[in-house]
N, C-alpha and C positions, 0 to 999 in steps of 0.2 A: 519268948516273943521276938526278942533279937537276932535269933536265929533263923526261926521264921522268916524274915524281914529278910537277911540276908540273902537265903534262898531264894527267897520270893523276884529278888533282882536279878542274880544269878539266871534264874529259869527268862525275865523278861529279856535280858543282853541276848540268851543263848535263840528263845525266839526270834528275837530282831537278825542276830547274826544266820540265823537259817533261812530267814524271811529276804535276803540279801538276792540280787540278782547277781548270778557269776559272770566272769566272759567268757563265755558262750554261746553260740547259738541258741543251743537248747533251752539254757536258760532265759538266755534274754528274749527267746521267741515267747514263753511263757506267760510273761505279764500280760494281764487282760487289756484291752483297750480301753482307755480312758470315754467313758461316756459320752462329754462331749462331742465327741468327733463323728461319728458316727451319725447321730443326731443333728449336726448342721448341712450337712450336703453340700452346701453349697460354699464355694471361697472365692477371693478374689487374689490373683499373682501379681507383681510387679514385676515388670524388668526393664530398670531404671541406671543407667552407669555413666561412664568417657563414651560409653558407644552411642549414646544419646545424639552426642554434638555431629560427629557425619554424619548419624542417620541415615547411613546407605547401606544397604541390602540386607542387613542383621546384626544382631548384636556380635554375631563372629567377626565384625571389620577385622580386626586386628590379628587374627590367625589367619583371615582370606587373604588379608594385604599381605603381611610380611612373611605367613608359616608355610601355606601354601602358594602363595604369587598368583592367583589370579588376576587373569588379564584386565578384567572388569573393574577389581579395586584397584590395582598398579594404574590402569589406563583413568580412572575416577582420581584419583590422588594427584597426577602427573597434569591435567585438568585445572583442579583448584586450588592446591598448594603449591608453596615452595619446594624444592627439589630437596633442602633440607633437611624439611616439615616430619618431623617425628611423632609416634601417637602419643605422645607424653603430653606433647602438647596442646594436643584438643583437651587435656584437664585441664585450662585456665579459661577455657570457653564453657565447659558447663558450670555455668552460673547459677540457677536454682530461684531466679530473681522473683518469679509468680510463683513459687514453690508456698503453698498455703494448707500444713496438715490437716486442717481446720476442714477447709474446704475440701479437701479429698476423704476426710472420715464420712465427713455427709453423702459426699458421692455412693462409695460405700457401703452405707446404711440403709441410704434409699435404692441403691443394688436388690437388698433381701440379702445377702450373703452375711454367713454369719465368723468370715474369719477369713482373713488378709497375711497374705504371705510377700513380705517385701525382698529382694535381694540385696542384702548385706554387702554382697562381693561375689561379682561373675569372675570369669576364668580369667580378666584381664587383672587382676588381682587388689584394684584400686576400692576399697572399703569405705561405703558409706556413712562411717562412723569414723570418732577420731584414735583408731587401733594403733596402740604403741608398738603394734609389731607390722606396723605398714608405712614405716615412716615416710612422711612426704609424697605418699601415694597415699592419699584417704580425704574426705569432704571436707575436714576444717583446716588443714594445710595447704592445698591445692583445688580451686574452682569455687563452692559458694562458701567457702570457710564455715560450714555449718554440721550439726551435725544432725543426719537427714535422718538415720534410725531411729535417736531417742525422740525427736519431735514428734513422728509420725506415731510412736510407739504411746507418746503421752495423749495423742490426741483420741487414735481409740480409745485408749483406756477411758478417759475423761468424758469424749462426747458421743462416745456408743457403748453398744454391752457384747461389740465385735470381739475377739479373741486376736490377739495378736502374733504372728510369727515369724520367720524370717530365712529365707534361703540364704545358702553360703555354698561355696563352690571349692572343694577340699585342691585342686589343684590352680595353679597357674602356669598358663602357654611357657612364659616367658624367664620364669621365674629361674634367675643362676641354681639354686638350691634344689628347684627341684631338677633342674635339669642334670644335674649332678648326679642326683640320688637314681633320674632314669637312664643316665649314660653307665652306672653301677650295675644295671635289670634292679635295680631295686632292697639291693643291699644293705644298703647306707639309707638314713631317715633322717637326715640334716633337714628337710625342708618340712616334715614330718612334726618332729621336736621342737624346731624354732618357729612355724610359720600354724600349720594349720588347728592343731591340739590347741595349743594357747589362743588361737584367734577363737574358739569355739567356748573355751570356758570363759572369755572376754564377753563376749554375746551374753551367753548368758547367764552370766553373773550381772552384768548391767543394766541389760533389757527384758531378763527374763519372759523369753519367748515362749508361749503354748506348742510352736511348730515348730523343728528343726528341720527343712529342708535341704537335705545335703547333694551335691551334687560333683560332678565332675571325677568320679572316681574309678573310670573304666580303664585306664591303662594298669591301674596296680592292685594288690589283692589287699585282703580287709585287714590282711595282717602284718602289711607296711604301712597302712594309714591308721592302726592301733584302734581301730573300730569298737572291736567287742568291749576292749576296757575302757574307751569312751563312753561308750552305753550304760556299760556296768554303773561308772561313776553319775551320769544320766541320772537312771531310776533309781539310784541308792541314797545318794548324796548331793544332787545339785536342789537350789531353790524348785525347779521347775517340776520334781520327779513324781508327782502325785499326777498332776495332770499333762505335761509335755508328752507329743506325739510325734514320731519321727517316720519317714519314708524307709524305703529299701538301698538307697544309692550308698554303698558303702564300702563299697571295694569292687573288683574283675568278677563277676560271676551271682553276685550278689542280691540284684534287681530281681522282684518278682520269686524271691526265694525267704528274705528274712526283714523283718522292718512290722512295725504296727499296724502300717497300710504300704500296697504295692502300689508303684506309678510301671514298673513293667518300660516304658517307652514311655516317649512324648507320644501325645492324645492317644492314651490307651484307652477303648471301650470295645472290650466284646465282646457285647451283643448279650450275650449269655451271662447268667448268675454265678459268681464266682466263691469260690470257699474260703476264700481271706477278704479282707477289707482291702477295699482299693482305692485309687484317686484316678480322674481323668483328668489331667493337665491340658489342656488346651488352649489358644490363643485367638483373639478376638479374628488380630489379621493373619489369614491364611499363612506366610510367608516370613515371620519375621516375629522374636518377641519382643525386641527393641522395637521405640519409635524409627518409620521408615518417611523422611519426605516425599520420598518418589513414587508412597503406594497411590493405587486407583483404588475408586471408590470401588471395583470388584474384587479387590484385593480382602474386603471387610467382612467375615460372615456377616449374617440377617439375623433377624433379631428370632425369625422362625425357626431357623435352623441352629440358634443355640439354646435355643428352648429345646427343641429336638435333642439334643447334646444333655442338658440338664435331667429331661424323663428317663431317657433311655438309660443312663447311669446310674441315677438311683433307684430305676426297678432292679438294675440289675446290682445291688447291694454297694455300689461306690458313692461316691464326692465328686464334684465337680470344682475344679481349680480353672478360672477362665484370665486369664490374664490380659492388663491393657500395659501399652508401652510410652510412659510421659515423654514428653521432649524434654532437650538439656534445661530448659527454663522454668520447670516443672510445672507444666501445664498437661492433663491429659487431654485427650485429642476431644473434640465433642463429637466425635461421632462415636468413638468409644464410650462415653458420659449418655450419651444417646440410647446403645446398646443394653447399656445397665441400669439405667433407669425404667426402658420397658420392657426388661427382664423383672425387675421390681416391681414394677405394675402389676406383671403377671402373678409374680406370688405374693402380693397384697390378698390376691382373690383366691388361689389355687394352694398357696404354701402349705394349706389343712394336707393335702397331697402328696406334701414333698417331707417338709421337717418331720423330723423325729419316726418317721415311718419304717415300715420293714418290707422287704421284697415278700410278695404273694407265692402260692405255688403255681401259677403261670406268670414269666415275668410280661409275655406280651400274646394278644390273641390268635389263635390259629386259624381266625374265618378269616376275618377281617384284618389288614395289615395297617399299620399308622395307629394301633389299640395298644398301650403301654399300662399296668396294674400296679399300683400299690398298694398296701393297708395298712390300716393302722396298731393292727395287733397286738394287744393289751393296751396302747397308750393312751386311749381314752377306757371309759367308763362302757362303753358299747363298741364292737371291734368293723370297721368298716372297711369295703372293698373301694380301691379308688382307680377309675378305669380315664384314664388322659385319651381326648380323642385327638391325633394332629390332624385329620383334615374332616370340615363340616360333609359329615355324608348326605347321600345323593338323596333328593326328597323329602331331608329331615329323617331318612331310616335307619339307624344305626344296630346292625345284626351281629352280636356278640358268642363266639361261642362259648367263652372260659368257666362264667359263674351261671351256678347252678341255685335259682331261687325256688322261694316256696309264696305260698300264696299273702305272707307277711313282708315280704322283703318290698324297699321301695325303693325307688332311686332319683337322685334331687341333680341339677347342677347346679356347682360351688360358682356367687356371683349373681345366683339370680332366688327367685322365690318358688321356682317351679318344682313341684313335683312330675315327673315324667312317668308316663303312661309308656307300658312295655307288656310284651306276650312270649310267651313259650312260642319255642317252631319247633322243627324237627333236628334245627343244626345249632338250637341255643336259644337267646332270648332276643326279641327283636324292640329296640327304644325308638318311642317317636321323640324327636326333638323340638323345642320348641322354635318360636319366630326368631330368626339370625338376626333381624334388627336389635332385639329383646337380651342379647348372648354376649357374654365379651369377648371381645378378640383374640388373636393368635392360636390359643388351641382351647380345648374344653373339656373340662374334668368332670366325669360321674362319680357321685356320691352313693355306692349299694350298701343296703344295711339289711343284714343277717341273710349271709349268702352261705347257701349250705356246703359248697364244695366245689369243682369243676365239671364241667360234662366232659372235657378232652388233653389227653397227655398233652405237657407241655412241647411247644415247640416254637422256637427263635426262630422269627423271620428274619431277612437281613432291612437291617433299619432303610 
């Protein structure tokens, strides 16, 4: 029996060891996507830093002003500051005074988003956390002496059932080390070794994030920033490795090739159904992910058009990452708090639509344009086609060509009590819609149940 026993360990080590992710591509592309992710759709981005405090034209201040000397920020700086005035020093101004985790989970919550991705540390290298390997650049040392990650990271946890994650930017502009290692082509990994590897198992080992966002890794390839055996270590061995999700940013070439899900670009969508999992990063204000003082209110998407931004992504098999930019005082802006609230509104009523859903075999209709589909296939008990209309049609008639019904199938809108009356035509089925006073606002989802098939190849309109 002792032997037995033996064995019996023997065989369970040598499983776990083959059961191991390598670094590799290959390998590491391999592991299945954590359930979760897929199934939320919806995120919310921060991008929160020293860039806060100018608040002028982007979170790039600091590579505008000093990397490339634009006249705008050189001529903006020479303006308000001292001729001294270094950006080191806007750290003692972002203060964090209304900074309320409390209060931004709720915001959050009442979003409908089911997973918040905050920025640990953009490219200016200053880390929102108190990281031993940032000294005297990071939030408990310098500005609100606090530490911004774990706060906000306790407050999800504690006052929603949000998922929590966290971007981090593997380079810095400014940074002597790396600069060394890129005046090498990349030879040398001094900044590599001492700066970004260790800030990542600091994360999370600490804050044990759901999300690693990584970013800033296009000037060097995956195999200067030790990527694959990052991962490895990732899905083998770190606390987060059952459930952690990570993107594609992970060296020169890398994007839209290897990762759990693709971002491809900032606000990737399109249009079309894609054969990996993807995310659409996007930003509330056109212009900028940091808070900007000098935007106009045209500067803002609409509340329409990022709902438009939400359908069209997850018909077409992604997530949506919409990001708002607090001020240094951590405040988010209420027109942002605005945006996300009646984006929450809307999927109070519609989210049957959105969550946990799977792309249709038409993602949008070929009669009708502004007709976006998804279903909910296998995830309920009875499998339903779900057709989002963005604009009320003309006389209440809404002419569909995609779903092919039979004399069973009905169709309801989500929000109200109506059953909707529809006919066969020659080019699909035609819905009469009910009284628009009756209807809730911004756009309007059909609910079809047992929809036999398509009447027509798909074909992507442009949004």
């Amino acid at each position: 029996m002792r032997r037995q026993c033996v064995w019996c360990i023997l065989l369970i080590q040598l499983q776990i060891v083959v059961s191991q992710y390598k670094p590799t591509w290959e390998s590491l592309d391999s592991r299945p996507l954590p359930q979760w992710y897929d199934e939320a759709k919806f995120g919310i981005f921060i991008h929160w830093g020293v860039f806060s405090v100018p608040s002028f034209g982007s979170e790039w201040f600091w590579e505008n002003w000093k990397g490339v000397n634009s006249s705008t920020y050189v001529s903006f700086m020479k303006k308000n500051y001292p001729v001294d005035f270094t950006y080191q020093d806007f750290a003692r101004y972002f203060t964090a005074e209304f900074y309320d985790p409390n209060a931004w989970a709720n915001i959050f919550k009442k979003s409908g988003a089911k997973y918040v991705v905050l920025t640990s540390k953009h490219h200016e290298g200053y880390t929102l956390w108190p990281s031993k390997y940032s000294f005297s650049w990071n939030s408990m040392d310098v500005g609100p002496h606090r530490d911004l990650v774990g706060e906000l990271a306790e407050s999800i946890r504690s006052k929603t059932d949000l998922k929590f994650g966290l971007y981090h930017s593997m380079f810095e502009w400014f940074n002597p080390l790396y600069l060394h290692d890129k005046d090498n082509n990349f030879s040398t990994q001094l900044f590599v070794t001492s700066k970004t590897v260790p800030e990542l198992h600091e994360l999370i080992e600490k804050y044990q994030p759901a999300v690693i966002w990584s970013d800033g890794d296009w000037e060097a390839s995956d195999s200067y920033w030790t990527s694959k055996e990052f991962l490895a270590w990732l899905y083998n061995k770190s606390p987060v490795k059952d459930h952690v999700v990570v993107n594609d940013r992970w060296g020169k070439n890398i994007p839209c090739k290897h990762g759990d899900f693709y971002t491809c670009t900032d606000h990737f969508n399109p249009g079309v159904l894609q054969p990996h999992k993807w995310e659409n990063c996007m930003t509330i204000d056109k212009h900028s992910w940091g808070y900007r003082r000098n935007a106009e209110l045209s500067d803002y998407r609409n509340t329409h058009d990022l709902l438009k931004e939400l359908v069209t992504t997850v018909s077409c098999g992604g997530n949506l990452l919409l990001n708002v930019g607090p001020t240094k005082d951590g405040v988010i802006p209420v027109i942002m708090q605005e945006r996300l609230q009646e984006i929450g509104s809307w999927l109070e009523i519609n989210g049957e639509a959105i969550y946990s859903t799977r792309p249709w075999t038409s993602q949008n209709d070929s009669y009708t344009k502004g007709v976006w589909y998804t279903t909910s296939n296998g995830k309920t008990e009875e499998n339903f086609v779900y057709a989002i209309v963005f604009e009320w049609p003309e006389e209440g008639l809404l002419s569909l060509a995609a779903p092919k019904l039979n004399k069973d199938s009905s169709i309801s809108m989500l929000g109200t009590n109506f059953t909707l009356r529809w006919m066969e035509t020659k080019t699909g089925i035609e819905v009469r819609f009910p009284d628009r006073a009756k209807a809730p606002n911004w756009m309007w989802c059909l609910k079809i149940s047992k929809v036999e098939n398509r009447y027509t190849p798909n074909v992507n309109l442009l949004i």
